[in-house]
C-alpha positions as CSV (number, residue, x, y, z in Angstrom):
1,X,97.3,16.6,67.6
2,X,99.0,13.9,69.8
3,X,102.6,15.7,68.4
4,X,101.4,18.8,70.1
5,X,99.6,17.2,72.9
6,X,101.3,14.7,74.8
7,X,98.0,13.5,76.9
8,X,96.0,12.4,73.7
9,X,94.7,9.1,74.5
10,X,97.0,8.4,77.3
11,X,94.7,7.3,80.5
12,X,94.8,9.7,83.6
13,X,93.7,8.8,87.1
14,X,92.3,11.2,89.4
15,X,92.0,9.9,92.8
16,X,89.4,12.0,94.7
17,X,88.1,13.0,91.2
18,X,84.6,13.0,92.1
19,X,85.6,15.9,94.2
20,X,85.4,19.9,94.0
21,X,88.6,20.1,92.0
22,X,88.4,16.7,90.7
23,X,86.0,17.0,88.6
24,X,87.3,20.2,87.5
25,X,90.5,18.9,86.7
26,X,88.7,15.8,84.5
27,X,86.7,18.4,82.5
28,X,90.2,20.7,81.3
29,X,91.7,16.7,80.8
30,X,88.7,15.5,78.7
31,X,89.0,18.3,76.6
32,X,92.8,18.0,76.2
33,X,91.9,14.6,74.5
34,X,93.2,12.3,77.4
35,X,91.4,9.4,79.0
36,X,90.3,9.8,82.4
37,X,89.8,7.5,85.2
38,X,87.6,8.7,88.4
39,X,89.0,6.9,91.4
40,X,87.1,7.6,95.1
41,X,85.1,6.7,97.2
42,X,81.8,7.8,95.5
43,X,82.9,7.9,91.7
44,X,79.3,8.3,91.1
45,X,79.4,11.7,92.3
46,X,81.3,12.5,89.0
47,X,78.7,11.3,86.7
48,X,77.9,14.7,85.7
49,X,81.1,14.5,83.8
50,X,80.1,11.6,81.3
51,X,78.2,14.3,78.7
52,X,81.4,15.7,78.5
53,X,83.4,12.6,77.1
54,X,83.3,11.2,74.2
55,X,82.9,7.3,74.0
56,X,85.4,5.2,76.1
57,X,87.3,8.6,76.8
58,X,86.1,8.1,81.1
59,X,85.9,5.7,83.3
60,X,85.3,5.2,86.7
61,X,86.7,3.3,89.9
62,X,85.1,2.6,93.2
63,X,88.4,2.9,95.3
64,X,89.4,2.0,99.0
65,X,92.8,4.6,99.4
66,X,93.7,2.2,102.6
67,X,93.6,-0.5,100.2
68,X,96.4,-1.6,98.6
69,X,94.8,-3.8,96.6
70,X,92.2,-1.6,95.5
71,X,94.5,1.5,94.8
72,X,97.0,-1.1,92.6
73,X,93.9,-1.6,90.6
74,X,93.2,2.0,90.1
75,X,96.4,2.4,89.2
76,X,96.6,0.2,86.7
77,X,97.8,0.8,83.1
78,X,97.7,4.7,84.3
79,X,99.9,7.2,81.9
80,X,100.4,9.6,84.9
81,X,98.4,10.0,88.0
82,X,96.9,12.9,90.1
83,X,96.5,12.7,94.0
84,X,93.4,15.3,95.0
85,X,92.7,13.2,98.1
86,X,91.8,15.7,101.3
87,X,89.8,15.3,104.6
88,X,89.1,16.7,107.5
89,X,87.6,13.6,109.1
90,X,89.3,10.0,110.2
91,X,92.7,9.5,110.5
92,X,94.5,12.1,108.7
93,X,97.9,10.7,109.0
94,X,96.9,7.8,107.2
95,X,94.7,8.9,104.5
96,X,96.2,12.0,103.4
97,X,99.8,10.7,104.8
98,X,100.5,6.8,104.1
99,X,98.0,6.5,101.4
100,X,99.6,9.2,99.3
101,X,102.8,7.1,99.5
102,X,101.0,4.1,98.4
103,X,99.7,5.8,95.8
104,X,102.9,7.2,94.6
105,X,104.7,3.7,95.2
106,X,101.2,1.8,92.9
107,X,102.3,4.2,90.3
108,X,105.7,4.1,89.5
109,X,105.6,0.3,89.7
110,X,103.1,0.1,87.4
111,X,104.7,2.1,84.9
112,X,103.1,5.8,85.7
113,X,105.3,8.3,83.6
114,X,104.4,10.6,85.9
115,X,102.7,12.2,89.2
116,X,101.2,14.8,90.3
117,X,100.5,15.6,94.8
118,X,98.3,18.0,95.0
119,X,99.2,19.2,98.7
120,X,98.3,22.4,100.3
121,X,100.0,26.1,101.3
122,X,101.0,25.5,105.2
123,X,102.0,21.9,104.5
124,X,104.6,21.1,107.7
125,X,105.6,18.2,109.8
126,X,105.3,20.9,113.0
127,X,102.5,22.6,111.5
128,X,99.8,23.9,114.3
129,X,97.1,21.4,112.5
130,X,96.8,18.1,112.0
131,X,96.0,18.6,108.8
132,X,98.9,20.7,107.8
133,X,101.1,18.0,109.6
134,X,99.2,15.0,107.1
135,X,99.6,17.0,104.1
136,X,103.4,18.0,104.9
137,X,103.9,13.5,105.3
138,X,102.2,13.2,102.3
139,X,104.6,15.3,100.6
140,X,107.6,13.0,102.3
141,X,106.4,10.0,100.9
142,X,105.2,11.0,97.7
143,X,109.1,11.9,97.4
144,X,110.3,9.1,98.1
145,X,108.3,6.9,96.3
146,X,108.0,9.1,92.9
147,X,111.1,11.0,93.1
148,X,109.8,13.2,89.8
149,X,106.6,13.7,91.2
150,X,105.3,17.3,90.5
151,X,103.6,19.0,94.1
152,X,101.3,21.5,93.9
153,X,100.2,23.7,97.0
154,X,97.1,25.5,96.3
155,X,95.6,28.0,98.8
156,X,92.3,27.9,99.9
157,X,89.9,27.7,96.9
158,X,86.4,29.2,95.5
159,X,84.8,28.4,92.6
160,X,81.0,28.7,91.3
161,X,80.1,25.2,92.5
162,X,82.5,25.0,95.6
163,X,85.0,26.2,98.3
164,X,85.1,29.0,100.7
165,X,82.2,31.8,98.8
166,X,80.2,28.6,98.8
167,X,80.9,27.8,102.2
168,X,80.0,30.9,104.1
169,X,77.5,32.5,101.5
170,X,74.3,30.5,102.5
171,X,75.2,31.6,106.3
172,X,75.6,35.4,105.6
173,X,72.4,35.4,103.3
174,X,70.6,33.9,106.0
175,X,71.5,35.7,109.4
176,X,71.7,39.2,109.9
177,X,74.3,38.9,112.7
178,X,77.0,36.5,112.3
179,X,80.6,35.9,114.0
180,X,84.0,35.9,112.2
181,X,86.6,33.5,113.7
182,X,89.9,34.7,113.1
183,X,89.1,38.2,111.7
184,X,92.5,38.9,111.0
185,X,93.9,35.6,109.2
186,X,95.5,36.5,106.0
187,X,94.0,34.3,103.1
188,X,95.5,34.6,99.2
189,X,92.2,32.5,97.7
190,X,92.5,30.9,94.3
191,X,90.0,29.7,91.8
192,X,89.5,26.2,91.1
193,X,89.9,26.2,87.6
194,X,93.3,27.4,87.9
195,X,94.7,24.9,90.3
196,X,93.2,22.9,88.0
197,X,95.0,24.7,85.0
198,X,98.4,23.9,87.0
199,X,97.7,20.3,87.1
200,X,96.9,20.2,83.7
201,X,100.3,21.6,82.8
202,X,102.4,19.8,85.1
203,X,100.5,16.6,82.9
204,X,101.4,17.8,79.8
205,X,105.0,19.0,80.7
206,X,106.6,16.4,82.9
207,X,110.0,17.3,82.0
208,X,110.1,20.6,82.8
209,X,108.2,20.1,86.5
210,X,109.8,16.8,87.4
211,X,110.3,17.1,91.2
212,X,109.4,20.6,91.6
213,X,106.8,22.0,94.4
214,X,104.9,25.0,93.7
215,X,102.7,27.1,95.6
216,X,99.5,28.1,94.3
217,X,97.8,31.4,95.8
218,X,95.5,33.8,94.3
219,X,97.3,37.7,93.2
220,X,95.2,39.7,96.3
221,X,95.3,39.5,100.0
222,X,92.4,39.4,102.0
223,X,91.4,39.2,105.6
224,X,88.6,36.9,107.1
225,X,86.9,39.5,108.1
226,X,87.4,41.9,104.9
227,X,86.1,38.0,102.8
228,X,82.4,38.1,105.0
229,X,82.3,41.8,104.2
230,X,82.5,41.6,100.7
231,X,80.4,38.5,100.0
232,X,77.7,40.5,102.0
233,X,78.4,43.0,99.2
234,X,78.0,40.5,96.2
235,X,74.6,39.7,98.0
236,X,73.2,43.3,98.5
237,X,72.9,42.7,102.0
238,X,73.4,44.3,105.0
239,X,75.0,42.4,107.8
240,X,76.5,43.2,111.1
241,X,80.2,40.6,111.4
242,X,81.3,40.3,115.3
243,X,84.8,39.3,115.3
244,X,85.6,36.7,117.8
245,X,88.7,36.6,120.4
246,X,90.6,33.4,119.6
247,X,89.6,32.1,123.1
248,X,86.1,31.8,122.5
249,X,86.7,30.2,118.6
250,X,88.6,27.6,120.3
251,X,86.3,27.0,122.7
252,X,83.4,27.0,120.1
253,X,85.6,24.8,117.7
254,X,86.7,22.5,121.1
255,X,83.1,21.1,121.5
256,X,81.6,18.2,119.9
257,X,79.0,18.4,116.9
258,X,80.1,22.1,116.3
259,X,80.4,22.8,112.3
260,X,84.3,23.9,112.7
261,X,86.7,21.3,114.6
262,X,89.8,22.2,116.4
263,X,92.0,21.1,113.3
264,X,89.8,23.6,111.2
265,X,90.1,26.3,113.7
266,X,94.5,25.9,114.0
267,X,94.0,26.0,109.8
268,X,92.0,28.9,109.5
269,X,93.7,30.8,112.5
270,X,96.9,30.1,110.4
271,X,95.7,31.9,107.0
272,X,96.6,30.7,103.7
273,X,99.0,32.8,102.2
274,X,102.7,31.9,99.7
275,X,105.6,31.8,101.4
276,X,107.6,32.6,98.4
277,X,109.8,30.0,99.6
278,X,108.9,28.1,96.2
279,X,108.1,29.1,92.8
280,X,104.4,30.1,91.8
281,X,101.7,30.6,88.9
282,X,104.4,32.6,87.5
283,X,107.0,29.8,86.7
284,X,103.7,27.5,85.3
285,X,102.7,30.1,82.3
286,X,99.4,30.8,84.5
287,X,98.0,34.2,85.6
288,X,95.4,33.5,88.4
289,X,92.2,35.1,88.3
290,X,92.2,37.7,91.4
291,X,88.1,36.9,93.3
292,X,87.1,40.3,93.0
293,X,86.5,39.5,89.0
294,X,83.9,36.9,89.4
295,X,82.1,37.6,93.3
296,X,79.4,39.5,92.6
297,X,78.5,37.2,89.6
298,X,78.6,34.0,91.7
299,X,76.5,35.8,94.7
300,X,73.6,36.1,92.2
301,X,71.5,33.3,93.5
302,X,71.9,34.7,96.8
303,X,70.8,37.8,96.3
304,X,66.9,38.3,97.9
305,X,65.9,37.9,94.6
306,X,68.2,36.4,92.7
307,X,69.1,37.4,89.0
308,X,66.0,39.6,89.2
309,X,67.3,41.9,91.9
310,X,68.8,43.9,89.4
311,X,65.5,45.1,87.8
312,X,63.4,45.1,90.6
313,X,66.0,47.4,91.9
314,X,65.7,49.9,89.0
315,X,61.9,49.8,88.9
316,X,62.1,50.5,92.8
């Protein structure tokens, strides 16, 4: 097994782990045999990972990213290392900026073989968020740092347990009216478990991905407006979407306490789609799974009667 698989028993660090791709990414490494670290904040949010290992096989870190100190640590005795860290709160510049240098800097002084940023699609010094603007730093640094660092940029994500169905289902399936901020942003989702697929295989073949960036976006093209539509669909519920002008978004976004900040508003208004500037899922071996396969199935529990709807329907 280790001739075939190069992560047998080699220790992986995830920081942000306990996160919505984290712990997806632990779960495809656990079962690829490797030994897997859980660096963040609130490792303990992972815990629902340790059935899943086998004795010894994962660990986990309480870790401070504007720590040196604490990220050396974490870092420590690390085969290769995986940077999932994202926020849309604090200082971005710093925690999704400096701190991925750090990280990258922690790891190839302590002998990392290799690293992998996990950035985003929209990634750019100038970019209209901050966000976009962190991310794009992170990038820089990670760069210099780890020269043969692999960067992924994933698009916005779903999953069963997470991301952007998750985010906006509860809403739909409990107002019958609801507004759509920027109707017509263009948004290529992708499904967790391939990012985390990607990650996986940028592990396992350093050689070939060595200082490459790839974008990561799901095979359709959907609009905002056209996403709210269809998870009211996958709910068996009829809902009435008012798209918003861009003035009042920003204006919504603009004002304190709201759910969406500016920064969120300039990301979504910006879509999330490949710019075919680098390579894709294509050049990885990796055919992404389009969301129309697996909506309706994840919009079960929030249909009016869940899994039953079904045969309450046919009896009706």
């Amino acid at each position: 097994m280790s001739r075939t698989n190069p992560l047998t028993d080699k220790l992986v660090t995830i920081f942000g782990g306990s996160g919505f791709i984290g712990r997806h990414v632990a779960e495809d490494l656990l079962q690829l045999g490797a030994r897997v670290r859980i660096a963040s904040r609130t490792p303990e949010d992972a815990f629902s990972l340790k059935p899943l290992a086998k004795l010894g096989q994962l660990q986990f870190a309480r870790c401070n990213l504007l720590d040196e100190a604490s990220v050396r640590a974490c870092v420590d005795g690390s085969h290769a290392v995986v940077n999932l860290v994202g926020s849309f709160d604090g200082n971005l510049m710093k925690l999704m900026g400096e701190a991925a240098g750090t990280l990258a800097r922690a790891a190839r002084e302590t002998g990392a073989q290799s690293f992998v940023q996990v950035s985003a699609i929209g990634a750019d010094p100038v970019g209209p968020s901050e966000y976009a603007q962190a991310k794009a730093l992170g990038e820089q640094l990670v760069r210099e740092a780890f020269p043969d660092a692999t960067i992924l940029r994933p698009s916005i994500l779903f999953g069963p347990d997470g991301g952007i169905l998750q985010m906006f289902a509860p809403l739909i399936a409990s107002l019958p009216v609801l507004p759509v901020f920027a109707p017509d942003a263009p948004l290529q989702m992708v499904h967790v478990d391939d990012v985390a697929a990607a990650i996986a295989k940028a592990l396992r073949e350093p050689g070939q991905h060595a200082g490459k960036t790839y974008e990561l976006a799901g095979p359709d093209r959907w609009t905002m407006m056209e996403l709210n539509k269809r998870i009211a669909k996958a709910q068996r519920r009829k809902r009435a979407f008012v798209p918003m002008p861009d003035a009042a978004s920003a204006a919504f976004a603009a004002f304190p306490g709201t759910p969406m900040g500016m920064d969120q508003w300039r990301m979504l208004k910006a879509g999330s789609v490949a710019s075919a500037d680098h390579p894709g899922f294509a050049a990885l071996g990796i055919q992404p799974r389009p969301l129309e396969l697996v909506i309706d199935r994840y919009m079960v529990h929030h249909r009016k009667h869940g899994r039953f709807a079904e045969k309450i329907d046919s009896l009706g």
